[in-house]
C-alpha positions as CSV (number, residue, x, y, z in Angstrom):
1,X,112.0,103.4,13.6
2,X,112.9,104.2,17.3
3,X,115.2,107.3,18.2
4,X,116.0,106.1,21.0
5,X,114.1,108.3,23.7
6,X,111.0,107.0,23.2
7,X,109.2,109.5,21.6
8,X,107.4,109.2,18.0
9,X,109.9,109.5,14.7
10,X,109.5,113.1,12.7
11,X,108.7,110.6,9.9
12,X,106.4,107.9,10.1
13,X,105.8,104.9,7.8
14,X,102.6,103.6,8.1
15,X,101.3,100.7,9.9
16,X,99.2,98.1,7.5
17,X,95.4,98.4,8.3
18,X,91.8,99.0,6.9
19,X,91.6,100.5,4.2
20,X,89.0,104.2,4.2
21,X,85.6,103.3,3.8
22,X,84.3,104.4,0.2
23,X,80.2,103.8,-0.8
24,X,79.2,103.9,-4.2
25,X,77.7,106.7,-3.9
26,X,77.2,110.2,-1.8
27,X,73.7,108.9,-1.2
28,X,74.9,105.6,0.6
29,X,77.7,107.8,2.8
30,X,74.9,108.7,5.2
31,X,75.7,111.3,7.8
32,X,79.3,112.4,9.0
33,X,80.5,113.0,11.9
34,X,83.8,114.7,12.6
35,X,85.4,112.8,15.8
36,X,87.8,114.7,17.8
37,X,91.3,112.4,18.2
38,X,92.0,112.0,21.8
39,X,92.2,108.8,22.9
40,X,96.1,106.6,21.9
41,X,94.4,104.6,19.4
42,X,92.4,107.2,17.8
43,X,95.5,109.3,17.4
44,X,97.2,106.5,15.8
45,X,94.6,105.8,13.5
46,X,94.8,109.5,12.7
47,X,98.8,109.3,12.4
48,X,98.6,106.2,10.2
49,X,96.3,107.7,7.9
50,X,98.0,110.8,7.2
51,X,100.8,108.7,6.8
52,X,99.3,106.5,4.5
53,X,97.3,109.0,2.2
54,X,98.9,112.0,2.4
55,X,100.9,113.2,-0.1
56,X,104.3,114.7,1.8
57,X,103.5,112.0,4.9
58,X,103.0,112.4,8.7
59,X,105.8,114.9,10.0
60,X,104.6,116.1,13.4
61,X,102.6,119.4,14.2
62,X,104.1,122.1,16.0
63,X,102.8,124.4,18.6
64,X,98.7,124.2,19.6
65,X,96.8,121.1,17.6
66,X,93.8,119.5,16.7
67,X,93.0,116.1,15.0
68,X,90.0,115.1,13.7
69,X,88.7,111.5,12.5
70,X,86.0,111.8,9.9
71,X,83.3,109.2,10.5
72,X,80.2,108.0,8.3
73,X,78.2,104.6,9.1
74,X,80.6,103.3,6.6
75,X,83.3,103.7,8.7
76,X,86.2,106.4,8.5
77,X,86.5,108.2,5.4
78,X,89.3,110.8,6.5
79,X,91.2,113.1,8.5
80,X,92.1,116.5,9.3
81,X,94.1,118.3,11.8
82,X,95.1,121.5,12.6
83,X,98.0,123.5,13.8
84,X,99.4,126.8,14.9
């Protein structure tokens, strides 16, 4: 999936990993924490999620961004981004 100049595809298939955490119940979620996406992996972990469980994909975000990661004990549970 490489167009040849090295940067990411419009349209990404995801890469095979964890699945999201999901506790039986809210009660056993603990706190959250949203975590800002800033380092390489993060970002791919944020990219292969939307991949994964969004609905139209990952297409990139134009103009000013922001990713976020969202964390529990149980691990990660989502993410959200934003864009101009």
């Amino acid at each position: 999936h490489s167009n040849g100049n090295g940067r990411i595809p419009r349209y990404a298939e995801p890469i095979a990993e964890l699945p999201l955490a999901f506790p039986d119940s809210l009660g056993a979620l603990g706190p959250i924490e949203l975590v800002v996406a800033n380092t390489k992996a993060a970002k791919l972990r944020w990219r292969n999620l939307i991949a994964s469980y969004h609905y139209l994909g990952y297409t990139t975000f134009a103009g000013a961004q922001l990713r976020y990661l969202i964390e529990s004990p149980s691990g990660t549970i989502g993410a959200i981004g934003f864009a101009a």
